[in-house]
C-alpha positions as CSV (number, residue, x, y, z in Angstrom):
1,X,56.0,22.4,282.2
2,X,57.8,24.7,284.8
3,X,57.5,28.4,284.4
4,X,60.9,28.6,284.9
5,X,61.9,27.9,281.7
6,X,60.7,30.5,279.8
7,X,62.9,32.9,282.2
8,X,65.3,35.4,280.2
9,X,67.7,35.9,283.2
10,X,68.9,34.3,286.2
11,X,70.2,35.4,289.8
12,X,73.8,34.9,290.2
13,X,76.0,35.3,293.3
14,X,79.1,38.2,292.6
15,X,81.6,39.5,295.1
16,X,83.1,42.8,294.9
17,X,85.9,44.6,297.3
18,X,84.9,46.0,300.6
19,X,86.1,49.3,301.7
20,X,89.3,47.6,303.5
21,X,89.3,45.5,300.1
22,X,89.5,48.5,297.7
23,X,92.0,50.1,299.9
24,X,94.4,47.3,299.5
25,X,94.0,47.4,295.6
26,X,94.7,50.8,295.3
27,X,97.9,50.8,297.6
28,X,99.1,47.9,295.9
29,X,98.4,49.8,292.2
30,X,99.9,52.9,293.9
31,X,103.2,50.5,294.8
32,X,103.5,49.4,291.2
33,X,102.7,52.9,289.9
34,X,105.4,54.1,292.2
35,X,108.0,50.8,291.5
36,X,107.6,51.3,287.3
37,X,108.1,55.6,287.6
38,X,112.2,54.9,287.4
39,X,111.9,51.9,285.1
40,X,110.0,53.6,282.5
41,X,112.5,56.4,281.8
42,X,115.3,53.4,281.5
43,X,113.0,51.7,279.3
44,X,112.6,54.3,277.0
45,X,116.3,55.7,277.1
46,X,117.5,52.9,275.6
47,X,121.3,51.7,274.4
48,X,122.0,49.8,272.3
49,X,124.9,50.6,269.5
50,X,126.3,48.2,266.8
51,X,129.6,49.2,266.6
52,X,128.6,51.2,263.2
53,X,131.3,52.6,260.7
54,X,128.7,55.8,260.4
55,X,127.1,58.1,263.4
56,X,123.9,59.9,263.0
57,X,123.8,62.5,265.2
58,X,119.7,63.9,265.2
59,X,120.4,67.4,264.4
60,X,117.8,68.9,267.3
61,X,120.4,68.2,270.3
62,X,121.4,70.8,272.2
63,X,124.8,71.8,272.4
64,X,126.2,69.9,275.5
65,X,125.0,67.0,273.8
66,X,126.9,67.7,269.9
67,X,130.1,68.3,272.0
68,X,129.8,64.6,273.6
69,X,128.6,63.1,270.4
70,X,131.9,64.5,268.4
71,X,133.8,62.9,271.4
72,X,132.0,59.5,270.9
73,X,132.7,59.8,267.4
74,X,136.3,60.1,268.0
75,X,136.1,57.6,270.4
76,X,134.6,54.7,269.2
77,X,136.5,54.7,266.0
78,X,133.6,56.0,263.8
79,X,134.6,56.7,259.5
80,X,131.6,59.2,259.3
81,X,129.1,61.6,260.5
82,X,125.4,62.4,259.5
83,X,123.3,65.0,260.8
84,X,119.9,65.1,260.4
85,X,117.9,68.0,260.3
86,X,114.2,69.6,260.6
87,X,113.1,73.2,259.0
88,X,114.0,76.2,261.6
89,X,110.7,77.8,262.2
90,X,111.4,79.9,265.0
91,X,113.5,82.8,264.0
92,X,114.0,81.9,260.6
93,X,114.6,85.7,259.4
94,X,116.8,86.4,261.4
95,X,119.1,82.7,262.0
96,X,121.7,82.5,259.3
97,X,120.3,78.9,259.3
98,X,117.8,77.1,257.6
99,X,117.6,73.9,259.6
100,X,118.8,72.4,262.2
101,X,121.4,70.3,260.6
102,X,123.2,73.7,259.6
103,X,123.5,75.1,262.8
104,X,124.5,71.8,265.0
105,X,127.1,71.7,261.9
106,X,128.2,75.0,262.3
107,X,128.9,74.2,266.3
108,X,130.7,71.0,265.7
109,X,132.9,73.0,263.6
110,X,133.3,76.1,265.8
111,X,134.7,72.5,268.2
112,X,136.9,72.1,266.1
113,X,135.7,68.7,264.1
114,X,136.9,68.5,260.5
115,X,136.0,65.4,259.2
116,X,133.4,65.5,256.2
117,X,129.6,66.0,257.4
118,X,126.7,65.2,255.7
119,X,123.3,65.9,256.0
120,X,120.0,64.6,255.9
121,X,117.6,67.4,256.2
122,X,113.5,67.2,255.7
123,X,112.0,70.4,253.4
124,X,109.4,72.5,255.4
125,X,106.4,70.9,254.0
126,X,107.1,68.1,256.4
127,X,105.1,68.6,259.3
128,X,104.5,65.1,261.1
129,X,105.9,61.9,261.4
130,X,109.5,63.9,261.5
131,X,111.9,61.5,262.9
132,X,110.6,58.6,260.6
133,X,111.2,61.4,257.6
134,X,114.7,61.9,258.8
135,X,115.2,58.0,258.4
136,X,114.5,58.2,255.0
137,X,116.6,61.2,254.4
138,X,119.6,59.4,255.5
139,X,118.6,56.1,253.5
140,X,119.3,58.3,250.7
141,X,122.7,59.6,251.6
142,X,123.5,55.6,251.6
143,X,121.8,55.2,248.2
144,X,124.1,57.8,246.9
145,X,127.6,56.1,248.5
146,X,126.3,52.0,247.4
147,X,129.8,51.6,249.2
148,X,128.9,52.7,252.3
149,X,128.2,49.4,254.9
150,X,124.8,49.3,256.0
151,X,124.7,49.9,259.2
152,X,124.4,53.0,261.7
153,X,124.4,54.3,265.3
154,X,122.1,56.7,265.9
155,X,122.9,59.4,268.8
156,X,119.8,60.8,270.3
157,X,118.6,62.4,273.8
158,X,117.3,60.7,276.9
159,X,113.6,59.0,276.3
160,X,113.4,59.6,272.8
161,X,116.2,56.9,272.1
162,X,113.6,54.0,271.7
163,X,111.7,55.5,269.5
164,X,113.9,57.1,267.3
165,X,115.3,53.5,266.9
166,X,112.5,52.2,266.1
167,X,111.4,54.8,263.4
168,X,114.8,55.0,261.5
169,X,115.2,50.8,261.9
170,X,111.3,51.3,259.8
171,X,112.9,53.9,257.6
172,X,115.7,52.3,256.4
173,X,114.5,48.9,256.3
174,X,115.9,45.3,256.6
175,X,118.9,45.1,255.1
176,X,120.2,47.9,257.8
177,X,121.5,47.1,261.5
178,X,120.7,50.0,263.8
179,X,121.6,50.7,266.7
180,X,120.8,54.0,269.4
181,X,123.3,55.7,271.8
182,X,120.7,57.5,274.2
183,X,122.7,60.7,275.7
184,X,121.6,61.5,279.5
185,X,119.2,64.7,279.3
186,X,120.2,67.0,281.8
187,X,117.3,69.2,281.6
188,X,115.9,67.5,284.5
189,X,116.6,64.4,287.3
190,X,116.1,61.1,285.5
191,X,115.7,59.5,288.6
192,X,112.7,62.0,289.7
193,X,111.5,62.8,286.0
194,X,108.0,63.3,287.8
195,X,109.1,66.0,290.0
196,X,110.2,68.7,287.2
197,X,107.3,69.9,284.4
198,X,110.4,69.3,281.8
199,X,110.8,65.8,283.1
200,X,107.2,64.8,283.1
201,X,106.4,66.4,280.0
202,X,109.2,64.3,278.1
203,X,108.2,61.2,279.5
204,X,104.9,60.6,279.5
205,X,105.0,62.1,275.4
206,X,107.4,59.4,274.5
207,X,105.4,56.8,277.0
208,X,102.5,57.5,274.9
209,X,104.2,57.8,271.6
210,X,106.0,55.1,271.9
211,X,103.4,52.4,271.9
212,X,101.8,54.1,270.0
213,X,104.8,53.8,266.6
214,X,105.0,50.2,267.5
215,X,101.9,49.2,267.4
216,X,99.8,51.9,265.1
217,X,102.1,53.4,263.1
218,X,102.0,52.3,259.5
219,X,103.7,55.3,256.8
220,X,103.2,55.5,253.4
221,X,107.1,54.9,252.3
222,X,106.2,56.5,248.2
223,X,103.9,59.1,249.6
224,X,105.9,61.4,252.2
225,X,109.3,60.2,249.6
226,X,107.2,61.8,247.0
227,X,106.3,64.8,249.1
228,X,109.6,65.5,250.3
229,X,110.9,65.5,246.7
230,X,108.6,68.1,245.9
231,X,109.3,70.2,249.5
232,X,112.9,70.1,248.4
233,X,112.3,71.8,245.7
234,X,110.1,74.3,246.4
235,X,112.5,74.8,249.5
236,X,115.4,75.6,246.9
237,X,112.9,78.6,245.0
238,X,112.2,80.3,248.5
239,X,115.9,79.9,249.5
240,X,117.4,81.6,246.1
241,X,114.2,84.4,246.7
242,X,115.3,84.9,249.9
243,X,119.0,85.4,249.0
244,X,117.8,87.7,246.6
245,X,116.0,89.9,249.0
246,X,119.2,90.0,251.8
247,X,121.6,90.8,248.5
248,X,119.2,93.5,247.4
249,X,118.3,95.2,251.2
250,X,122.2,95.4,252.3
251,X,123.7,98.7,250.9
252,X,126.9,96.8,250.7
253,X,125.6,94.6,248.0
254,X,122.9,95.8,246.6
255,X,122.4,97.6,243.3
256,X,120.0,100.2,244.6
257,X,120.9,103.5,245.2
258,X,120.2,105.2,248.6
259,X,117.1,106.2,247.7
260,X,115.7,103.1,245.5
261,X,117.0,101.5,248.9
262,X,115.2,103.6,251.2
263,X,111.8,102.5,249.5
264,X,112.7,98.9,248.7
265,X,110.1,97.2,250.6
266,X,110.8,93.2,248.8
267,X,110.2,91.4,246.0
268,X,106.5,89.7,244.6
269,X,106.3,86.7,243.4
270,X,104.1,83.8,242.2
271,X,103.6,81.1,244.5
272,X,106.0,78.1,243.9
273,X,104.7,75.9,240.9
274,X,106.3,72.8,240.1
275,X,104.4,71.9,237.1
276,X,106.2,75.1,235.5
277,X,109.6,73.7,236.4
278,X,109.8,71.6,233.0
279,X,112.2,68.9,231.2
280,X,113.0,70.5,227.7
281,X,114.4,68.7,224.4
282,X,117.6,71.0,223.6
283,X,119.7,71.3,220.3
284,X,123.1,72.9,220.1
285,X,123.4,75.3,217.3
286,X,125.8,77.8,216.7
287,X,126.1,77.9,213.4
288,X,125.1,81.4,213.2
289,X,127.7,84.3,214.1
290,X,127.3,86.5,217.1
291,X,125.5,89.1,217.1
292,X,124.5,92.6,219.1
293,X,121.6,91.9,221.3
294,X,119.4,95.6,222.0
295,X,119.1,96.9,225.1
296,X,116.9,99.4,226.7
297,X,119.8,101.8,226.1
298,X,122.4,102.5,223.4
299,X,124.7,99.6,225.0
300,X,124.8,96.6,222.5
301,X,126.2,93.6,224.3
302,X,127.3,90.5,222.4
303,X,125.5,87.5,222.0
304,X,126.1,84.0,220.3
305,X,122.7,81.7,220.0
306,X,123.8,78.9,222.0
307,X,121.1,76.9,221.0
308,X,116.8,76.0,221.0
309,X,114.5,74.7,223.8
310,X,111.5,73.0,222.8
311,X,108.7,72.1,225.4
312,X,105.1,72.1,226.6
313,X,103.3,73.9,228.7
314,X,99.9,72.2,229.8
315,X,98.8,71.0,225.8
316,X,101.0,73.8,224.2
317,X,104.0,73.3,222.5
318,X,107.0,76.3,222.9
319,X,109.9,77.1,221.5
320,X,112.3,79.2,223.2
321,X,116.6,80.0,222.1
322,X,119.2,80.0,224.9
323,X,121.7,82.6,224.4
324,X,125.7,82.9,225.1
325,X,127.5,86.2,226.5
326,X,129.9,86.4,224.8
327,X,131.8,88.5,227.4
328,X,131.3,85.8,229.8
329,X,132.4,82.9,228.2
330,X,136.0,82.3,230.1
331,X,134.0,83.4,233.8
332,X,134.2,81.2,236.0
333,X,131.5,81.6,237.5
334,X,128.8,83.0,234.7
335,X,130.9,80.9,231.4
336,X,128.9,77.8,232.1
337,X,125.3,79.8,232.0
338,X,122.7,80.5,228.8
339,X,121.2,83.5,229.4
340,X,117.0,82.8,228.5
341,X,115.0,85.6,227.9
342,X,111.3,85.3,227.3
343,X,108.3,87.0,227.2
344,X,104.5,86.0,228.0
345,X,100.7,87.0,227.9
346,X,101.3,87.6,231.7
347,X,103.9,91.0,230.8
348,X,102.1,94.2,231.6
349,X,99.5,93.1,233.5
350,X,101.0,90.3,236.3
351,X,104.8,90.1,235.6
352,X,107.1,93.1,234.1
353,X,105.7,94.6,230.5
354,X,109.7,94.3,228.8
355,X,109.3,90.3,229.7
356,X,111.4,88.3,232.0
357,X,115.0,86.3,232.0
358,X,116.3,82.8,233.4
359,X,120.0,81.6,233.6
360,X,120.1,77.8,232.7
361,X,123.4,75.5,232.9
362,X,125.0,74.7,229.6
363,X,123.0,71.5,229.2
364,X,125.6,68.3,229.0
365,X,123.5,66.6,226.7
366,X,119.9,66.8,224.8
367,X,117.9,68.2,227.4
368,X,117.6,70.7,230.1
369,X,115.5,71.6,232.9
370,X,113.6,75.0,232.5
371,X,112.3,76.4,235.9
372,X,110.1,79.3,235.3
373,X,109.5,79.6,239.3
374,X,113.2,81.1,238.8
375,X,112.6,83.7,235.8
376,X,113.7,87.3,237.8
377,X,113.0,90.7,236.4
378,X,115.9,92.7,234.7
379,X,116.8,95.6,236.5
380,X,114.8,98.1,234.1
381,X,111.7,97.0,236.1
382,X,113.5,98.5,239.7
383,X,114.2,101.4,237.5
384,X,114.8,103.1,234.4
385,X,118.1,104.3,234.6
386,X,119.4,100.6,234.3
387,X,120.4,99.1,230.5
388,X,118.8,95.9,230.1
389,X,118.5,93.1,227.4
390,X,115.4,93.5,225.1
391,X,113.2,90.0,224.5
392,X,114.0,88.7,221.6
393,X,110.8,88.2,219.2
394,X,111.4,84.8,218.6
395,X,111.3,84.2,222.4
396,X,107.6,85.7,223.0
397,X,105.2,83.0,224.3
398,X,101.9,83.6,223.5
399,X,100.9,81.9,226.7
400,X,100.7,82.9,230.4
401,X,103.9,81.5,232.2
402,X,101.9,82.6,236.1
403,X,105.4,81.6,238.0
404,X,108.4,83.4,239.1
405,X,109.3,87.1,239.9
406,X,105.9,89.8,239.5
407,X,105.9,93.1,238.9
408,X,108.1,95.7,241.2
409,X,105.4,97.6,242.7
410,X,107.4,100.5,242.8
């Protein structure tokens, strides 16, 4: 038997590139490097419109580019305008805007537009996977107008067209037609993107991310809708706190005197907890007459017991009665409000000792929503000098409530 066929391997014959030979394959890969620079900027700014009823302008444009969109609105015909919008976090104490979608608003209105605008803004606990979020934000503005056709152009910026189509076509789903209206960037030479650090940054992102949303990019539709929900929300608690803290730090608004000013140094609060935003059962009953509700003073305000709040905190069950001003009831602004004051095993030690209030909407039918992450301190716990409702006894919890307003550390 020959030897040679127990042999593992065998000789074989391969060729590979001379010098001269690898010179020619890397002038010919440097041609078609060269040759596909222009064409993948045109690739990726893509157009494509569908003659939509409804423009959605992405609310991160800068402002050459919202004056040209309002005159493409006007142009082609369009019935209405979206603008989508991410969290501001760049200046955010100091902008009178909270997202994006605000301030390109505010400039298409300092142009003169006057059509209705709506928006589709993302809370600030979305981080990633923006754009697609965006999508979905504006799938709900159509959820909420069933009348509207389904169908939208979206205006974007340069290289980010393709994507942005591709991510809001994902969003939306289906049953939509999208199209993309890609505005020139003129931050840098589309024609010699390579030459500029703006250009070359722009382009080779969106060549990479590109690819990589078509082909990798699978979202978790009920996760980030779920997560956004609860963003909103919490987005809403900081937003009324921060109003609060502007009213109280301008002398022209706030209640402080000069020198409770001159020490105000802003509010403490719990962190944001939705489980303490709860649904209640309520019952109307004012059967009994109105009555004068003690105060820290020897004012005596009227009340009226509007009616009772029943709900559950973790496995405990609590009771709590809404109250009426009776001052207030023709205000325009205040008539449509119970006035809820509570107290808790958290007064004293966490929150203020006196307990805490919360202003509810007259509830159009049996229940109501109860927000603790809103209850504020009465102006006795800035100072003394103030008169302030006393807590009830029948609205003292004999739980911790840890959400809303804390003590004034002054």
């Amino acid at each position: 038997m020959s030897k040679q066929y127990f042999r593992l391997f065998h000789q074989k014959k391969c060729y590979r590139p001379t010098w001269f030979g690898w010179l020619i394959i890397l002038l010919v890969l440097a041609i078609f490097f060269r040759l596909s620079l222009p064409l993948s900027i045109k690739y990726l700014s893509l157009n494509k419109p569908v003659n939509a009823k409804t423009l959605v302008v992405e609310g991160w444009v800068e402002t050459y580019v919202v004056m040209d969109a309002l005159k493409y609105y006007h142009e082609n015909g369009y019935e209405r305008l979206i603008v989508t919008g991410i969290p501001i976090t760049i200046y955010e104490y100091i902008a009178p805007y909270r997202n994006t979608a605000e301030a390109t608003i505010f400039s298409m209105k300092h142009f003169g537009f006057t059509d209705t605008i709506y928006r589709a803004v993302i809370p600030s606990n979305t981080f990633t996977d923006r754009t697609y979020s965006t999508g979905l934000m504006v799938g709900q503005l159509f959820d909420d107008h069933p009348e509207w056709e389904k169908s939208v152009d979206i205006y974007s910026v340069g290289v980010h067209a393709r994507r942005s189509r591709y991510l809001f076509k994902m969003a939306l789903g289906k049953l939509f037609q999208v199209g993309i209206i890609s505005h020139p960037d003129r931050t840098f030479l589309a024609d010699h993107w390579w030459k500029s650090s703006k250009g070359f940054r722009n382009v080779t992102n969106e060549m990479i991310a590109t690819p990589y949303a078509l082909l990798f990019f699978n979202p978790d539709r009920t996760e980030i809708n779920q997560r956004m929900s609860q963003g909103t929300l919490i987005d809403e608690i900081l937003e009324s706190r921060a109003i609060k803290h502007l009213e109280f730090a301008d002398s022209l608004t706030s209640p402080f005197n000069k020198e409770e000013l001159a020490e105000f140094a802003g509010f403490s609060y719990f962190d944001p907890d939705l489980s303490y935003r709860i649904q209640a059962t309520f019952k109307v009953d004012t059967s009994q007459p109105p009555f004068s509700l003690p105060t820290t003073t020897d004012r005596l305000p009227v009340y009226r017991k509007y009616g009772i709040l029943k709900f559950h905190v973790n496995s405990d069950t609590c009771e709590l009665t809404a109250f009426q001003n009776m001052a207030f009831i023709h205000h325009p602004e205040y008539g449509g409000l119970l006035f809820v004051p509570f107290g808790d095993l958290t007064n004293g030690e966490e929150t203020y000792k006196a307990g805490r209030f919360m202003d509810i909407p007259i509830p159009a039918g049996d229940s109501a929503m109860l927000d603790f992450n809103q209850a504020y301190n009465p102006y006795c716990a800035y100072n003394e000098r103030w008169s302030c409702p006393l807590v009830p006894f029948e609205n003292q919890l004999n739980i911790r409530i840890p959400a809303g307003e804390k003590k004034y550390k002054h």
